[in-house]
C-alpha positions as a printed Julia matrix, in Angstrom:
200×3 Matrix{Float64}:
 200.7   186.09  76.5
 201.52  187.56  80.07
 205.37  187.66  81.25
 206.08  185.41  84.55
 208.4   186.05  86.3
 209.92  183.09  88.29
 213.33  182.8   90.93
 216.44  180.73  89.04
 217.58  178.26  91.26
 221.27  179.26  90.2
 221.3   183.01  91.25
 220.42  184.63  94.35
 216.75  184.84  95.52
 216.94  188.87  95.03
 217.02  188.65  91.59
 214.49  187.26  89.2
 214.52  187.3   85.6
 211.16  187.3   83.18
 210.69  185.04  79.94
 208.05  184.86  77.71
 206.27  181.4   77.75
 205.51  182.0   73.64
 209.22  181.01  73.96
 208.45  177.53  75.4
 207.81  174.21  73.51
 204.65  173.62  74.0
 202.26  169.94  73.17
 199.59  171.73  71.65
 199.65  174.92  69.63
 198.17  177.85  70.9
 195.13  179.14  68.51
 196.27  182.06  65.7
 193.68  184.5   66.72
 195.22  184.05  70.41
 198.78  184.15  69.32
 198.14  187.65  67.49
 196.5   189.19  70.71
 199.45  188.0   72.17
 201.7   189.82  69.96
 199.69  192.72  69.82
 200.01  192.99  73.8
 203.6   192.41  73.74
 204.02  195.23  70.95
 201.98  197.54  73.76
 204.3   200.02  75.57
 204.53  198.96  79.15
 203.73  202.05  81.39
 203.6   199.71  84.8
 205.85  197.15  85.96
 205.27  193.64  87.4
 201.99  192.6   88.68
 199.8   195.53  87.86
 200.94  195.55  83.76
 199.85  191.47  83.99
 196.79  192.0   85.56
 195.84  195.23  83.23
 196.63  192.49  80.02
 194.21  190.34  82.0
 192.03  192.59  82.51
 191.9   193.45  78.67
 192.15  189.84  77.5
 189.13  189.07  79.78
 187.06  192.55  78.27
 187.75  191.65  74.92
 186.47  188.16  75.35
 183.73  189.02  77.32
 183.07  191.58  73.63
 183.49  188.53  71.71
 181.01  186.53  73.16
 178.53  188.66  73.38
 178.74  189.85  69.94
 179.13  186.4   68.54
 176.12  185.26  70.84
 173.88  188.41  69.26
 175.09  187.46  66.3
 174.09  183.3   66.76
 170.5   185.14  67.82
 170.29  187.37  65.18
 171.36  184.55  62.86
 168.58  182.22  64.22
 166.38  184.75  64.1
 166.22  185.21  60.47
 166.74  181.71  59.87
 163.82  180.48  61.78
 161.75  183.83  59.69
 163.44  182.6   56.7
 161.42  179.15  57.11
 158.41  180.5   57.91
 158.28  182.67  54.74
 159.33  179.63  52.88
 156.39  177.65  54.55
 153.88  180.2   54.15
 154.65  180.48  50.75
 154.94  176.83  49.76
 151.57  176.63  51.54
 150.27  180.08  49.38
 151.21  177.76  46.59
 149.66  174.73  47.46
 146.35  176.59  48.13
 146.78  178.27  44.9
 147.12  175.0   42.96
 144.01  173.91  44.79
 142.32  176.97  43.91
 143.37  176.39  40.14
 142.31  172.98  40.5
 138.72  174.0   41.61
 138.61  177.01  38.82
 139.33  174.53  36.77
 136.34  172.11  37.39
 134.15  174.83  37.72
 134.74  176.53  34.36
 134.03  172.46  32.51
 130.87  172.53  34.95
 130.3   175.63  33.59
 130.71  175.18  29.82
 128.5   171.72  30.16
 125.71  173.58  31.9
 126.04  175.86  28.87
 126.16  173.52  25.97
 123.01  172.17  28.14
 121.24  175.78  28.29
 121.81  176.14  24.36
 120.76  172.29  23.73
 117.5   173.26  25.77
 116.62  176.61  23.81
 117.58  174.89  20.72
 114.65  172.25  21.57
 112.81  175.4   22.95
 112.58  177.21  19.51
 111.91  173.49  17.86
 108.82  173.06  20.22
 107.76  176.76  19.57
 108.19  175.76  15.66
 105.38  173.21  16.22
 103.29  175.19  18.66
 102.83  177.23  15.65
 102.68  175.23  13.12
  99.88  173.14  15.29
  97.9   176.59  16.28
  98.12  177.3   12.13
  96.11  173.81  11.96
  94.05  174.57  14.44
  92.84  177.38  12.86
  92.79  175.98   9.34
  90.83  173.33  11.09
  88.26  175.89  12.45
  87.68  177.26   9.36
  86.97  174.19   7.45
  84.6   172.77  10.42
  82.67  176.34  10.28
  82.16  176.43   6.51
  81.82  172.54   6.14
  78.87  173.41   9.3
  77.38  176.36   7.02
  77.04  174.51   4.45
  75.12  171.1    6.15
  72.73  173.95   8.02
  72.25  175.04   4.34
  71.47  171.9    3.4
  69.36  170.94   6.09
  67.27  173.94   5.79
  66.53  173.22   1.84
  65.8   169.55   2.96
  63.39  171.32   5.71
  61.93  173.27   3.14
  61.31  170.97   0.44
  59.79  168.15   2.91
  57.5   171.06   3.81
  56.47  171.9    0.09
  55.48  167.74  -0.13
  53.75  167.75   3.38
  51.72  170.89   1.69
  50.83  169.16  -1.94
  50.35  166.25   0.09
  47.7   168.01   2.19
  46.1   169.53  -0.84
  46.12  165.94  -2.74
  44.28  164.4    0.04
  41.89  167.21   0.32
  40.56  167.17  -3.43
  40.23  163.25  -3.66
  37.67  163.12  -0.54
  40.49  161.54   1.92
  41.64  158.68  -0.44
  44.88  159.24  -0.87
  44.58  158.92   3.59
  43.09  155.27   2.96
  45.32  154.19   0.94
  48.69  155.7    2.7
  47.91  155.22   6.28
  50.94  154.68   8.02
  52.26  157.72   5.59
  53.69  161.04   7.35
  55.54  163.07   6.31
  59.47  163.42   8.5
  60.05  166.35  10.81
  63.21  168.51   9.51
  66.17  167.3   10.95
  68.17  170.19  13.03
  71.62  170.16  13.61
């Protein structure tokens, strides 16, 4: 604290005398941090006297507080700073996460999407190969079937030709019959004649 220097009421007005108030009862106690600048100034060695070593200890006080302010208000705004980046980085990464569960979420749904379409694409060749079973088995039917129509056919046209044939060999020895009894065998079988060979 600064020296003052006041006039005693009981001595003459030449001579003054200097106390420190540090000395004086005070209501409310100075803070420590300002009590040990005090002392520290006090320890100082006093190169002026009077009113220029007070106002240099001003003069200091004030520099040194003017220091401590600023620093302490860089260092609130460097503290903010960070804490304000410190809560973006928080919400940018509770928000990474959140899309990331979402993300899982949807992987999720798409890989059971996926393995039903699957079990689907396997059901469906599975039929596939059944239906191909059959084709085959029906075009092996087919084909027996084509081979029994063609030889059951060979053997009616076979038929039909010995029927054509033999009808023809009666229509002959009918002819000759008729011819040898002077047309009485035509007298007596009139509505008689002989059937055209049937062609399939």
């Amino acid at each position: 604290m600064p020296k003052v220097e006041t006039t005693s009421p009981l001595v003459s007005p030449t001579r003054t005398r200097t106390f420190n108030l540090k000395s004086r009862p005070t209501s409310h106690p100075a803070p420590k941090a300002l009590i040990r600048n005090n002392e520290k100034e006090n320890s100082k060695p006093v190169e002026t006297n009077g009113g220029l070593q007070e106002a240099n200890a001003l003069g200091d006080t004030n520099a040194r507080r003017g220091i401590a302010r600023e620093a302490n208000s860089e260092f609130t705004s460097e503290v903010a700073h960070y804490t304000s980046t410190i809560e973006f980085y928080k919400a940018e990464n509770e928000r990474l996460r959140r899309m990331t569960r979402e993300w899982g979420q949807e992987v999720e749904e798409l890989s059971a999407f996926v393995e039903i379409q699957r079990a689907r694409i396997q059901k469906l060749e599975e039929t596939l190969q059944d239906k191909r079973e059959e084709i085959g088995d029906l075009e092996e039917s087919v084909r027996w079937l084509d081979a029994r129509v063609e030889k059951e056919l060979k053997e009616k046209m076979a038929y039909w030709d010995e029927l054509s044939k033999s009808l023809r060999t009666i229509e002959i020895l009918e002819s000759a019959v008729y011819s040898e009894d002077g047309g009485e065998l035509g007298s007596h079988n009139q509505n008689y004649h002989l059937c055209d060979p049937i062609v399939v």
